[in-house]
C-alpha positions as CSV (number, residue, x, y, z in Angstrom):
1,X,0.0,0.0,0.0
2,X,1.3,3.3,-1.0
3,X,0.1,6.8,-1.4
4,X,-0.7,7.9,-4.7
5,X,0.2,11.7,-6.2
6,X,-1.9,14.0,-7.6
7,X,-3.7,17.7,-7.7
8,X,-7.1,18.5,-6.6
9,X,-9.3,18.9,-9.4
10,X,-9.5,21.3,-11.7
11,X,-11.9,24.5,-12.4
12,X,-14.4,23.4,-14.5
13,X,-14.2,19.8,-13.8
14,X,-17.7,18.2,-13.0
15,X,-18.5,15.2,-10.7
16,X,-21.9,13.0,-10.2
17,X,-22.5,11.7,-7.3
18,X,-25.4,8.6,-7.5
19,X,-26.8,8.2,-4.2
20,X,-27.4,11.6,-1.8
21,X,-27.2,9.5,1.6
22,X,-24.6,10.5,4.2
23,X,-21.9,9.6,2.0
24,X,-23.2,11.0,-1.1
25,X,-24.5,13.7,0.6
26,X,-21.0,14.5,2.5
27,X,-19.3,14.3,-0.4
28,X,-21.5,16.8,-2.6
29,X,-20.9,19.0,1.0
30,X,-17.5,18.6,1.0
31,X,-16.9,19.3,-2.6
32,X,-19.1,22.2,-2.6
33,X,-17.6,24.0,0.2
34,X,-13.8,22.9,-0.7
35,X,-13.3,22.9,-4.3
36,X,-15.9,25.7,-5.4
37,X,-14.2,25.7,-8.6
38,X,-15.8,22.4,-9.3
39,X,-19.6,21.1,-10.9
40,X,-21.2,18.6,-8.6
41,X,-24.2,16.8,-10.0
42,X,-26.7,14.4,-8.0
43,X,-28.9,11.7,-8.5
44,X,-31.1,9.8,-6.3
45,X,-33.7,7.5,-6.6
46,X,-36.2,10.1,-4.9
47,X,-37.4,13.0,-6.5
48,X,-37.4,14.8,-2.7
49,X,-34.0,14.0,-2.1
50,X,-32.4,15.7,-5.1
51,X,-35.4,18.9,-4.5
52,X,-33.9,18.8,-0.6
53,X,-29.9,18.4,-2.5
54,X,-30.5,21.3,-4.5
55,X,-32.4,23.5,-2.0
56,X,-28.8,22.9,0.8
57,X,-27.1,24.1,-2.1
58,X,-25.3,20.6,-2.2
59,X,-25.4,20.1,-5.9
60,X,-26.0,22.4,-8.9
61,X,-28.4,20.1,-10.8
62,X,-29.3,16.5,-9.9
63,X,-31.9,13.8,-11.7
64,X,-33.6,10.6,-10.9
65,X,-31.4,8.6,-14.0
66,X,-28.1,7.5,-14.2
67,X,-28.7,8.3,-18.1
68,X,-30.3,11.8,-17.3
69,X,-26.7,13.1,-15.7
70,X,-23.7,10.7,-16.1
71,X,-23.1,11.6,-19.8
72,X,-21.9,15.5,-18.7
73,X,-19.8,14.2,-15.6
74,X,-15.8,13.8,-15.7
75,X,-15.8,11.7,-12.4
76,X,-19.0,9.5,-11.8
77,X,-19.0,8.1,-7.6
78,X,-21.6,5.5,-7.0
79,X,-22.0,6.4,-3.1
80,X,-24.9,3.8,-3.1
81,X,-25.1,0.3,-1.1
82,X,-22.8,-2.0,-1.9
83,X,-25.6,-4.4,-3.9
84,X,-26.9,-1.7,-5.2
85,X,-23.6,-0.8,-6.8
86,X,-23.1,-3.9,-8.3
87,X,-26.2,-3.7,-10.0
88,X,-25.9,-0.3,-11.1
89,X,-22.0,-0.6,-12.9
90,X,-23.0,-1.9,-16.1
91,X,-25.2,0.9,-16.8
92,X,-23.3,3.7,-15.5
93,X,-19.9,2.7,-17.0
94,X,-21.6,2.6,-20.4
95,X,-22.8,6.1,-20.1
96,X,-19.1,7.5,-18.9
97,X,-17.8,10.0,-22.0
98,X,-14.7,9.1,-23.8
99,X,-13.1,10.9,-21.4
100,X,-14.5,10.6,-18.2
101,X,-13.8,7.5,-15.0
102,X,-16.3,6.2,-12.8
103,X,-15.6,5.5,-9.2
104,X,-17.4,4.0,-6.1
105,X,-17.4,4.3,-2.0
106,X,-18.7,0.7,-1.1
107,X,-17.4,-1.0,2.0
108,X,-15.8,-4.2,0.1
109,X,-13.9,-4.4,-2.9
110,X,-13.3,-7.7,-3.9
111,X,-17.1,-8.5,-5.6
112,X,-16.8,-4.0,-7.1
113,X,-13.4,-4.8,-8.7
114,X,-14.1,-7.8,-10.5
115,X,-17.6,-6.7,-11.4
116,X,-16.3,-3.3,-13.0
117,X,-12.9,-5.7,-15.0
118,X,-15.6,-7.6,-16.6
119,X,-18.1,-4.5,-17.3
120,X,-17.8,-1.9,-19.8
121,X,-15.1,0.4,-20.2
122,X,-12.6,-1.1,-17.4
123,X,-10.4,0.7,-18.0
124,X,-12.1,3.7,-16.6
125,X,-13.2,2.4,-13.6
126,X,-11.4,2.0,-10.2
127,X,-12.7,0.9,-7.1
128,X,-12.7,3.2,-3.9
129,X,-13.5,3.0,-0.3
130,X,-12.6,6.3,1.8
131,X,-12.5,4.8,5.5
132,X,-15.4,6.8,7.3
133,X,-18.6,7.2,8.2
134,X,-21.4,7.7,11.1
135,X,-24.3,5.4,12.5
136,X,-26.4,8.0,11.4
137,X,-27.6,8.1,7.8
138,X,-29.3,10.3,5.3
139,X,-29.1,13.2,3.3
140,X,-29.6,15.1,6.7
141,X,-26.4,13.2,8.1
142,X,-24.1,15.1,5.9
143,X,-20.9,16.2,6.5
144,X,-18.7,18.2,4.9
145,X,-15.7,17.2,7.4
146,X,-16.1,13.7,6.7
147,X,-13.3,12.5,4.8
148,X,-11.1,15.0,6.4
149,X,-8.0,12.8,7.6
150,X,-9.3,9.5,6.3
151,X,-7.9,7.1,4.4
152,X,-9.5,6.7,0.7
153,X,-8.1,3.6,-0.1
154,X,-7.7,2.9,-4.3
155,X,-8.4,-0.7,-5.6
156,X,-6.9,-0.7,-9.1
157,X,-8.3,-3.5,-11.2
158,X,-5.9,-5.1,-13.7
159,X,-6.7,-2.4,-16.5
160,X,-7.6,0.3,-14.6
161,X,-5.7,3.1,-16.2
162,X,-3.3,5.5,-14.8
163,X,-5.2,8.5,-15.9
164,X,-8.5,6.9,-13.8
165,X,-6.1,6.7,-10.8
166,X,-4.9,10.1,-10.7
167,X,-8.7,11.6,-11.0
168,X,-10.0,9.5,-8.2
169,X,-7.1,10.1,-5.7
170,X,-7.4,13.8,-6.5
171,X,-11.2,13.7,-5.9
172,X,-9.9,12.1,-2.6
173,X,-7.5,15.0,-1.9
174,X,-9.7,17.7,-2.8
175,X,-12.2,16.9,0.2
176,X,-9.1,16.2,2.7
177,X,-8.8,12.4,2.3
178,X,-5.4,10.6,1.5
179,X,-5.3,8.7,-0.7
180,X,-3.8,5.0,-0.5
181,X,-3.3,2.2,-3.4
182,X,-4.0,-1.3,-1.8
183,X,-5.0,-4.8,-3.6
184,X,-9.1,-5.5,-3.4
185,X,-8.5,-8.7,-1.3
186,X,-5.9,-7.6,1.5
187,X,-8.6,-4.7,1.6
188,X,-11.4,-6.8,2.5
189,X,-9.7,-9.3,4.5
190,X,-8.0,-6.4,7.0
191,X,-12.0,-4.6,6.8
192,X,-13.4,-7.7,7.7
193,X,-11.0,-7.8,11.2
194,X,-11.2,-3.8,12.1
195,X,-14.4,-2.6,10.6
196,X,-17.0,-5.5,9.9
197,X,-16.6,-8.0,13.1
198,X,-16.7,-5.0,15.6
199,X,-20.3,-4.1,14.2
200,X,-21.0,-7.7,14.5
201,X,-19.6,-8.0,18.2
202,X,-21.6,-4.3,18.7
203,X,-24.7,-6.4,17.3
204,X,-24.1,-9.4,19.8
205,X,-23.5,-7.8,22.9
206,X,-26.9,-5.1,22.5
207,X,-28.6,-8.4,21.7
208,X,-26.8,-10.8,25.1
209,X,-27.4,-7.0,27.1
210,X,-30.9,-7.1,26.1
211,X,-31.7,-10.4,27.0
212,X,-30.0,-10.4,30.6
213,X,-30.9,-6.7,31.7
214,X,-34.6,-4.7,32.3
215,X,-34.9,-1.9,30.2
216,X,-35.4,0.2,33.4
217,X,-32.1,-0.9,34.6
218,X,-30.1,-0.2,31.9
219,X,-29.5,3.8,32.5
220,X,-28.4,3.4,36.0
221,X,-26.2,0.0,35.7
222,X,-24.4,0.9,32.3
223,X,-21.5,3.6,31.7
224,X,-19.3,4.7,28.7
225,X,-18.2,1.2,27.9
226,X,-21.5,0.3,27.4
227,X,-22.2,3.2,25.2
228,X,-19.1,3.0,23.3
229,X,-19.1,-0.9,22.8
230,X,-22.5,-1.0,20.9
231,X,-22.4,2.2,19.4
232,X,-21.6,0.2,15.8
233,X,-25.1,-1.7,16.4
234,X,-27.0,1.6,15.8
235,X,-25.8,1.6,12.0
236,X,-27.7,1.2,8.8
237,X,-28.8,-2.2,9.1
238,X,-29.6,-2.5,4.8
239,X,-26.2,-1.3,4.6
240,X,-24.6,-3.8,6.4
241,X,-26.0,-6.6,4.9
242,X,-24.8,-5.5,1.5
243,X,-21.4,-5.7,3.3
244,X,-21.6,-8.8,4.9
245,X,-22.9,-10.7,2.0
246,X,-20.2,-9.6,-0.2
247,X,-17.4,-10.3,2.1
248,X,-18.7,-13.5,3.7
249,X,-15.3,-15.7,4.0
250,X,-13.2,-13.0,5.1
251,X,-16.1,-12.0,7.8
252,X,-16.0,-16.2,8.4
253,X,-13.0,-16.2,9.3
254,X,-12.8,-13.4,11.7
255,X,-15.9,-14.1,13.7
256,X,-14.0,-18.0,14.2
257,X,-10.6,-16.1,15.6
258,X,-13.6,-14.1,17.8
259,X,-14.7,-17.4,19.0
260,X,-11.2,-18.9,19.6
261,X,-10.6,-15.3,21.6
262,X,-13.8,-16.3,24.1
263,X,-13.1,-19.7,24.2
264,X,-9.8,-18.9,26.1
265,X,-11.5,-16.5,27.8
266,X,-14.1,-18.7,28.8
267,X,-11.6,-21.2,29.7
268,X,-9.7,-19.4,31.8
269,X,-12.4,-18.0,33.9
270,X,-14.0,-21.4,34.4
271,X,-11.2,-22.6,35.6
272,X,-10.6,-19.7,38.2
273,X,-7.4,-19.4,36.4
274,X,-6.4,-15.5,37.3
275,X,-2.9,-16.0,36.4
276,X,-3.6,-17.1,32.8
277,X,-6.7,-14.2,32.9
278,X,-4.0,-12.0,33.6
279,X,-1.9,-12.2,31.0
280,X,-4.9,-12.2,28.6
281,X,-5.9,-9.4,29.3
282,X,-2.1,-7.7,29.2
283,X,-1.3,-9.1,26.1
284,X,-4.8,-7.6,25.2
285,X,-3.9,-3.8,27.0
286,X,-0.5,-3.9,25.2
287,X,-1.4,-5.2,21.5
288,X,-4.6,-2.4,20.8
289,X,-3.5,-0.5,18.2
290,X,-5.5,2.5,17.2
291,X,-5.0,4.5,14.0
């Protein structure tokens, strides 16, 4: 993985952004306010959503077709579920002008880069994933500070062209993102370990919490460990399906190192074994890494 060079985009320049949901919608925000210079176009499936788009002053025209607005855009982003990108590729990367690359934000790779080598026009199309986001979702989520620091990781397919390389890791640039080349599978297998289990393990424990404590009980008995440990399990549940079902082995095999991790827990504790609880739980406090 390597960083990849590049300017922010020029005057002029136009981007469409399919899907005005929080990171749609953060991404028109963030271009609109940071690279003034540039066109940004929407569509949505939702006649309300592109009205509500063009009354924040988010985008300068949107539609409800991918035909309707992809024709007139130098950079397409599909910033739609991850399913829902799949299906739409075909389409969209047939509309791209000669000139023009088409790029996406889903969570997994893998399933996006092989779908867009065997589509049309591959050589224009790169898959993306800029490595943020909120439980909340919606237009009315957006955030024009949300891909400020993060990584925007590129996922090259095997004719993805340089020029289609430069223009997305400059779209990433131009809204504060940096931007990072990495291979579609080591992607989803490190995602599946530090993005898509923790949801998972946020799921589980709201679901073993709500089984073993009263509602009433909750407020008074819980702290910020609570509140921090199933924060993930408020996210866009449609969403992450689309994410676990196309990245099921790598998600597999995390959730069995999980289990191996409680099963030594489990161990351990049944046994009254503090010694060997002990240096769990060190090896635990001194191998966290955060980014």
């Amino acid at each position: 993985m390597h960083p990849e060079s590049g300017s922010v985009l020029p005057a002029g320049y136009s981007v469409a952004v399919v899907g005005l949901g929080l990171m749609g919608g953060s991404l028109a925000a963030a271009l609109r306010r940071d690279q003034p210079q540039v066109r940004v176009l929407g569509v949505a499936r939702r006649e309300e959503a592109v009205a509500e788009a063009l009354r924040s002053d988010l985008i300068h025209d949107g539609g409800l077709t991918l035909s309707a607005i992809l024709p007139a855009a130098d950079l397409t982003v599909l910033a739609t579920p991850v399913r829902t990108i799949l299906g739409q590729l075909p389409e969209a990367a047939s509309l791209l002008p000669p000139h023009g690359v088409l790029t996406d934000l889903g969570s997994t790779k893998q399933a996006i880069t092989t779908a867009m080598e065997r589509g049309p026009r591959p050589e224009r199309c790169l898959a993306g994933h800029p490595m943020c986001g909120k439980e909340r979702h919606g237009l009315c989520a957006a955030d024009a500070d949300l891909f400020r620091g993060a990584s925007w990781i590129l996922c090259p397919g095997r004719t993805t062209s340089p020029e289609a390389v430069r223009a997305v890791g400059s779209l990433a640039r131009s809204v504060g993102a940096r931007a990072l080349i990495m291979d579609a599978a080591e992607h989803d297998a490190i995602v599946a370990r530090t993005s898509h289990l923790p949801y998972l393990v946020s799921a589980a424990l709201s679901r073993a919490v709500a089984k073993g404590v009263a509602d009433g009980d909750l407020p008074a008995l819980s702290a910020g460990g609570y509140r921090d440990t199933t924060r993930l399990a408020a996210g866009d549940v449609p969403m992450m399906l689309d994410i676990l079902m196309t990245n099921r082995e790598p998600i597999l095999a995390a959730i069995r190192e999980m289990q191996g991790e409680f099963g030594r827990l489990e161990a351990a504790l049944a046994q009254s074994d503090e010694h060997a609880l002990a240096a769990y739980l060190e090896t635990a406090r001194r191998s966290r890494r955060v980014g």
